[in-house]
N, CA and C atoms as an extended XYZ file, in Angstrom:
303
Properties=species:S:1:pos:R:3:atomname:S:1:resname:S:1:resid:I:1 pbc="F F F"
N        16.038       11.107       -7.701 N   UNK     1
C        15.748        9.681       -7.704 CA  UNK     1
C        14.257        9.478       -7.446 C   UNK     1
N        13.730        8.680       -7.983 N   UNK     2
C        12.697        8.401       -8.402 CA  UNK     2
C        11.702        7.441       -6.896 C   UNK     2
N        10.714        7.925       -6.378 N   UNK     3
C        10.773        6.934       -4.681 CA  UNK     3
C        10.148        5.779       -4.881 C   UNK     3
N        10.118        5.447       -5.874 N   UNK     4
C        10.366        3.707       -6.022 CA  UNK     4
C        11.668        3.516       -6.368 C   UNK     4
N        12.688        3.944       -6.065 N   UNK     5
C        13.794        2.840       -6.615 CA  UNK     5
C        14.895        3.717       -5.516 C   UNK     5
N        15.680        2.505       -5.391 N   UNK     6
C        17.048        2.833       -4.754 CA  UNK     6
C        16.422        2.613       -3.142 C   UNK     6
N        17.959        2.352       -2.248 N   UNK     7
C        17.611        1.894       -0.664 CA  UNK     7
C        17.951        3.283        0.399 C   UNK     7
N        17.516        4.221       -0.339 N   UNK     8
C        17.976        5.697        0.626 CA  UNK     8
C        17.144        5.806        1.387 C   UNK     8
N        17.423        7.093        2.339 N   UNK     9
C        16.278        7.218        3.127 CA  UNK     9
C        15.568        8.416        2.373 C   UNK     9
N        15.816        9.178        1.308 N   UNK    10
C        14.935        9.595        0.641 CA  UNK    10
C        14.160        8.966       -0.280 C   UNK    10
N        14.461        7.592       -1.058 N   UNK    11
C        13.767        6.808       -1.738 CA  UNK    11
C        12.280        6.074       -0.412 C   UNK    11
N        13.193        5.812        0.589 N   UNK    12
C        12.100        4.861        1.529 CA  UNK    12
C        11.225        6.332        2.050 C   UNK    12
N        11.676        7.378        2.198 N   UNK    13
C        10.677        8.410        2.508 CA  UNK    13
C         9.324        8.803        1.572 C   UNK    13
N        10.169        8.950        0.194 N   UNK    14
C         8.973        8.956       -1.003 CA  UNK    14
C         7.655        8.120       -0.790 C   UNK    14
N         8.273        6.313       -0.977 N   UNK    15
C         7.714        5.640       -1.094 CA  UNK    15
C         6.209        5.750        0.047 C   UNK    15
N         6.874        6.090        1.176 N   UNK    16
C         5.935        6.067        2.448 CA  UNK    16
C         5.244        7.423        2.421 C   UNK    16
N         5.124        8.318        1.981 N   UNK    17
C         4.646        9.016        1.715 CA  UNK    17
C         3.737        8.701        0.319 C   UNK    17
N         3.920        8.149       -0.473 N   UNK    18
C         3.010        8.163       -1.386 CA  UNK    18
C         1.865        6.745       -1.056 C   UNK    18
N         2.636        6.012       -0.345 N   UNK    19
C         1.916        4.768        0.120 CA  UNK    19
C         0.762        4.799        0.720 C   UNK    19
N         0.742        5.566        1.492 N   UNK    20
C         0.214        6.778        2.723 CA  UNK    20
C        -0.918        7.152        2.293 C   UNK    20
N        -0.798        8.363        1.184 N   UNK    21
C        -1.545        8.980        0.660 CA  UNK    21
C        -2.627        8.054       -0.706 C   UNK    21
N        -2.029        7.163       -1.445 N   UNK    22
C        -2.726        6.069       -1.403 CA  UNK    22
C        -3.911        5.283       -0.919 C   UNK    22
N        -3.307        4.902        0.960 N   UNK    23
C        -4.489        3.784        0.994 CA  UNK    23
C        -5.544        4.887        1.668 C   UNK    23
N        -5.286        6.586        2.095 N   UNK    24
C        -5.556        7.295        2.537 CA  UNK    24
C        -7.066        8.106        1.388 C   UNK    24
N        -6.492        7.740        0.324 N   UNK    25
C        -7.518        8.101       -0.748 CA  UNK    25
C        -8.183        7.074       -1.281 C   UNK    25
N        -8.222        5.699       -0.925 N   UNK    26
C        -9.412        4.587       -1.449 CA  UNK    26
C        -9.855        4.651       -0.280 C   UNK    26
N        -9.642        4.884        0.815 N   UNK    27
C       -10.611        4.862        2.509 CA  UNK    27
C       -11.504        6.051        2.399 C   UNK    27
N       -10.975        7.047        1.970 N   UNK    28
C       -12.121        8.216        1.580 CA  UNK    28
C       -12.826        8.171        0.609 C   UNK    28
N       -12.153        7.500       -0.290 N   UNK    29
C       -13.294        7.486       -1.754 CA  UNK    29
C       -14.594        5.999       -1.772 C   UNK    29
N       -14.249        5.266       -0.360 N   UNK    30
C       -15.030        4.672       -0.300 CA  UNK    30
C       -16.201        5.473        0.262 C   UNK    30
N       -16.216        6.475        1.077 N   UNK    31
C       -17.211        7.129        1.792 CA  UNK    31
C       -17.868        5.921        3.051 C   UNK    31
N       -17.047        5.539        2.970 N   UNK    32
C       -17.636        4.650        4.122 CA  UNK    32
C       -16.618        5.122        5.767 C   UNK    32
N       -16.999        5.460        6.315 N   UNK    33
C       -16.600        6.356        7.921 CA  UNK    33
C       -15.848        5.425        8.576 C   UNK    33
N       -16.717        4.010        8.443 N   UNK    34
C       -16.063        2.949        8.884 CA  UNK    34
C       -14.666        2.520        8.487 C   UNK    34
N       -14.859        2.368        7.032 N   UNK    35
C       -13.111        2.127        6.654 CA  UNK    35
C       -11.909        3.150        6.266 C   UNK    35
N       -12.519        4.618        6.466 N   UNK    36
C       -11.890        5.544        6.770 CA  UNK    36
C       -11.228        5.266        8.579 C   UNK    36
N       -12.226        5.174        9.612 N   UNK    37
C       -11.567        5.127       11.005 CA  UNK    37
C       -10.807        3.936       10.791 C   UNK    37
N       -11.170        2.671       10.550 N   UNK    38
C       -10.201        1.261       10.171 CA  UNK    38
C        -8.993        1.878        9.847 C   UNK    38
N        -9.045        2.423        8.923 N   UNK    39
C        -7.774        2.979        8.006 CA  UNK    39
C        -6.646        3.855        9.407 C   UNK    39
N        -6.841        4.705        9.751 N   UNK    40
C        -6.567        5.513       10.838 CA  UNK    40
C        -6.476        5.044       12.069 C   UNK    40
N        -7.119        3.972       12.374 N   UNK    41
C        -6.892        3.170       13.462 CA  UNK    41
C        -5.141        2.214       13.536 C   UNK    41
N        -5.124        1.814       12.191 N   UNK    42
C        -4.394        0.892       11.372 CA  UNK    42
C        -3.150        1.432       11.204 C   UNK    42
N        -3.110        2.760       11.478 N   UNK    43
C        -2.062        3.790       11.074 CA  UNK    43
C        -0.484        2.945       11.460 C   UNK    43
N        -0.485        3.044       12.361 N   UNK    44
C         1.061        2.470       13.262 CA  UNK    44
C         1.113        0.959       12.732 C   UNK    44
N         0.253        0.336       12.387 N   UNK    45
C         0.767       -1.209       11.495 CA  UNK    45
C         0.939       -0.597       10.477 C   UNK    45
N         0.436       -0.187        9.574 N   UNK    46
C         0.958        0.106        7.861 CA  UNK    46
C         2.042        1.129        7.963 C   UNK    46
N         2.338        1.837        9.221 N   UNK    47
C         3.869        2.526        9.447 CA  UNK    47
C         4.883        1.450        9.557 C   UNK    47
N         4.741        0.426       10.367 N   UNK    48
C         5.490       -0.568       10.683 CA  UNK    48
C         5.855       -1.698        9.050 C   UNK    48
N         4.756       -1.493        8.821 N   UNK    49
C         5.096       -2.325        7.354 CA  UNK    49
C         6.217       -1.424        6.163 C   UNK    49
N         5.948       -0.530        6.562 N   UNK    50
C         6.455        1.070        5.645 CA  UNK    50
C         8.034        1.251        5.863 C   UNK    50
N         8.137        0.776        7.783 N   UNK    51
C         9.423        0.875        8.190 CA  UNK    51
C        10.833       -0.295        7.486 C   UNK    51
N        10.130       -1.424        7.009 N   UNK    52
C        10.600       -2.286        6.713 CA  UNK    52
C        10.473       -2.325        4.911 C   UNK    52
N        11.218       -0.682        4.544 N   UNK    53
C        11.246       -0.570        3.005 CA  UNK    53
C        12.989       -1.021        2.648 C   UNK    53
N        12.488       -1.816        1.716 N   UNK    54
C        14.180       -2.473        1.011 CA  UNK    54
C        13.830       -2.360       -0.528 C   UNK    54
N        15.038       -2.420       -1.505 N   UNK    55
C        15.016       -2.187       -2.737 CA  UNK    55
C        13.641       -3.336       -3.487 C   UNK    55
N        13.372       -2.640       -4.011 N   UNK    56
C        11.830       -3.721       -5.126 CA  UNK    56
C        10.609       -3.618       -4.388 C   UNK    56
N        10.374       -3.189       -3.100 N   UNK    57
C         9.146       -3.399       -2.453 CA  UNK    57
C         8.048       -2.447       -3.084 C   UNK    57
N         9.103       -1.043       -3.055 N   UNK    58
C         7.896       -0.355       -3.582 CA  UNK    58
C         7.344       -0.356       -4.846 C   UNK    58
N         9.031       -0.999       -5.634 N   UNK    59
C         7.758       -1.368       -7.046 CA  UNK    59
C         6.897       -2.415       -7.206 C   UNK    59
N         7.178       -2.967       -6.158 N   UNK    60
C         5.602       -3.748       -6.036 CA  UNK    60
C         4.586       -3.684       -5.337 C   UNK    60
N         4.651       -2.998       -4.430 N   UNK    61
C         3.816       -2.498       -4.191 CA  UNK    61
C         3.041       -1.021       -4.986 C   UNK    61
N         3.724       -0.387       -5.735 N   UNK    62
C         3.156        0.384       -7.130 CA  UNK    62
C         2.314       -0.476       -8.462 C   UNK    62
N         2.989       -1.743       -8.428 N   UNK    63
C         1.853       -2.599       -9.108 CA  UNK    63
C         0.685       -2.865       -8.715 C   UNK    63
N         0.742       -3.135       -7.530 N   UNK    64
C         0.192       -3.542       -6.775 CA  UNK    64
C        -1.537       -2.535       -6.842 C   UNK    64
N        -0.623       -1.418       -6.512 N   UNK    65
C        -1.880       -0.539       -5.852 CA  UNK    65
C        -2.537       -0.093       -7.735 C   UNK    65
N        -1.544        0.066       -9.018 N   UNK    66
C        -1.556        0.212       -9.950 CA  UNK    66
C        -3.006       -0.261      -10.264 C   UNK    66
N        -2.989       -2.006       -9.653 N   UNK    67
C        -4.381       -2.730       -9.917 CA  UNK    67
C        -5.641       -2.586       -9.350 C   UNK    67
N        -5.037       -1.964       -8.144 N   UNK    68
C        -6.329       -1.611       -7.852 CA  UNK    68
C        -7.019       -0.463       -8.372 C   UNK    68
N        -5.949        0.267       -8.485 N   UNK    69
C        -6.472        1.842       -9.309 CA  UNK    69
C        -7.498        1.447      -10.491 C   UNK    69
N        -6.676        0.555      -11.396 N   UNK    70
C        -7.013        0.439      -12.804 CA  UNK    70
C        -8.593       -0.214      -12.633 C   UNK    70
N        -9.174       -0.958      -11.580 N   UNK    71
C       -10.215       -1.481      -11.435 CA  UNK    71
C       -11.059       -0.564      -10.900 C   UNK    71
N       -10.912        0.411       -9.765 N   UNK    72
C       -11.811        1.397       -9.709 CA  UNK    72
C       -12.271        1.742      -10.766 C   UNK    72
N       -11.168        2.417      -11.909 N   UNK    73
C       -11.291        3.214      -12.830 CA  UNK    73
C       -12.033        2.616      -13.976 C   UNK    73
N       -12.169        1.398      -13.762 N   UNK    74
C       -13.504        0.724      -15.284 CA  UNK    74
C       -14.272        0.498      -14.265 C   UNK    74
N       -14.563        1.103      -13.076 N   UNK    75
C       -15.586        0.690      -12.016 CA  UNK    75
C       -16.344       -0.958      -12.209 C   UNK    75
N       -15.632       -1.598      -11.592 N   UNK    76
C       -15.252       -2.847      -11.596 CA  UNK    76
C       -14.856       -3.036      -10.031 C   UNK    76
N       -16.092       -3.590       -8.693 N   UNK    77
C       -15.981       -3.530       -8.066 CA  UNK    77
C       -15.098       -4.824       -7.519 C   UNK    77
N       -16.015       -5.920       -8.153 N   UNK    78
C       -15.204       -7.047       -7.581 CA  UNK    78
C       -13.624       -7.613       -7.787 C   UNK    78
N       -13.086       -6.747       -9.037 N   UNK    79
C       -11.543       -6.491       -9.493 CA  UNK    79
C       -10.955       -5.817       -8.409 C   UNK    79
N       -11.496       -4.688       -8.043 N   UNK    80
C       -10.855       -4.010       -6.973 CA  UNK    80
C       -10.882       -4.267       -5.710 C   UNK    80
N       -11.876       -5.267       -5.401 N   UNK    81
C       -12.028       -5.975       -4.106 CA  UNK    81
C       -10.893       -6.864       -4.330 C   UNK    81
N       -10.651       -7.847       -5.115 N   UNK    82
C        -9.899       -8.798       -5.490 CA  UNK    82
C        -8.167       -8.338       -5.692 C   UNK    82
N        -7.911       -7.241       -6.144 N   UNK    83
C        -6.874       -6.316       -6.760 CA  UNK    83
C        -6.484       -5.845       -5.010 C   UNK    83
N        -6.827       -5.437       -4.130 N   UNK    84
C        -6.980       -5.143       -2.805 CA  UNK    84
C        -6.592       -6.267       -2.225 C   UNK    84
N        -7.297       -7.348       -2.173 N   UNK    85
C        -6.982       -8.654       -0.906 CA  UNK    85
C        -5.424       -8.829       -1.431 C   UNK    85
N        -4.960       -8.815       -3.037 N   UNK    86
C        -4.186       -9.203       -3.319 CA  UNK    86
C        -2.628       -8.854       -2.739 C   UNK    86
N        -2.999       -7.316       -2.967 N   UNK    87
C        -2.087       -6.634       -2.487 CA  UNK    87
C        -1.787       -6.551       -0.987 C   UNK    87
N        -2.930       -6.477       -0.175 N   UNK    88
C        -2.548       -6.979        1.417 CA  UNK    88
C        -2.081       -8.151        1.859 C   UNK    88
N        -1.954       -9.343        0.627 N   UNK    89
C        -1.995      -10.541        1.198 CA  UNK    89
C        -0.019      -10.990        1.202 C   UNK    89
N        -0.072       -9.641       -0.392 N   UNK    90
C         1.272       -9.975       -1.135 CA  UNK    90
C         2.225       -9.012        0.339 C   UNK    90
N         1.601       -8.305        0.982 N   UNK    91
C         1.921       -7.139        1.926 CA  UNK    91
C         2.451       -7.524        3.302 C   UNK    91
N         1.185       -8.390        3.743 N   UNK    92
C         1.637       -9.568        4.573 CA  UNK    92
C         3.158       -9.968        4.923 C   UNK    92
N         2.933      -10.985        3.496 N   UNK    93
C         4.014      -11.829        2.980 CA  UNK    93
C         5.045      -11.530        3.182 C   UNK    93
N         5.560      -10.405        2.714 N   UNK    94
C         6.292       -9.511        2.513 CA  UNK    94
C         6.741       -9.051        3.812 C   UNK    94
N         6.362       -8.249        4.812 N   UNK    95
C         6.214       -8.455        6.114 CA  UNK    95
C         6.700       -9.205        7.311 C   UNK    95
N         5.923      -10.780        7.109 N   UNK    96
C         6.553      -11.484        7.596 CA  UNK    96
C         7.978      -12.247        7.525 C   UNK    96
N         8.291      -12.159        6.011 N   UNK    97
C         9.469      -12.597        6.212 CA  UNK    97
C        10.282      -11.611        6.400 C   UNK    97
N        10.414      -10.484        6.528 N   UNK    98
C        10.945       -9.547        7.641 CA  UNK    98
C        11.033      -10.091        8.672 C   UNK    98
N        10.178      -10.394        9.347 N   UNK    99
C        10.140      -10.873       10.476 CA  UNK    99
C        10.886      -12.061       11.052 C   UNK    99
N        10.923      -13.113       10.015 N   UNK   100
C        11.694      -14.538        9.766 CA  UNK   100
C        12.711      -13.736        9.458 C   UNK   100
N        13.948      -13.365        8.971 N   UNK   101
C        14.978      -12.856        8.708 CA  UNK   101
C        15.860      -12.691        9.678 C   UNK   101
């Protein structure tokens, strides 16, 4: 099974593992020390967001990060700045009504 899809704990394991490794490789490829430690500091909230995986999240959150990829990749900074807020904001969201629930 594929770790975007399905409510297992090997699907929600995938997902968090690739999620992971993800925001783990735009914090380094920024070369900036600062939003590498941010990133690592941050660890146990984006676990906590991770903990709260249900069916569809991660494929949207695979779009999600999809956009930001695709904007690095025509190096297109302000897309990927923009492609980024988006996805933390949609992340949030997402999040909180966990929380409301």
């Amino acid at each position: 099974m594929s770790p975007l899809h399905g409510d297992t704990y090997e699907a929600y394991r995938g997902f968090a593992e690739l999620d992971a490794l993800f925001h783990n490789a735009i914090a380094e490829a920024s070369r900036s020390p600062l939003i590498a430690d941010t990133l690592r500091r941050f660890r146990a909230h984006t676990h906590g967001y991770r903990l709260y995986f249900r069916h569809k999240i991660a494929s949207h959150a695979a779009d999600e990060h999809r956009a930001v990829l695709d904007a690095i990749c025509r190096d297109d900074p302000e897309a990927a700045a923009s492609a980024m807020t988006a996805h933390l904001e949609a992340s949030r969201s997402r999040l909180m009504s966990a929380y409301k629930a």
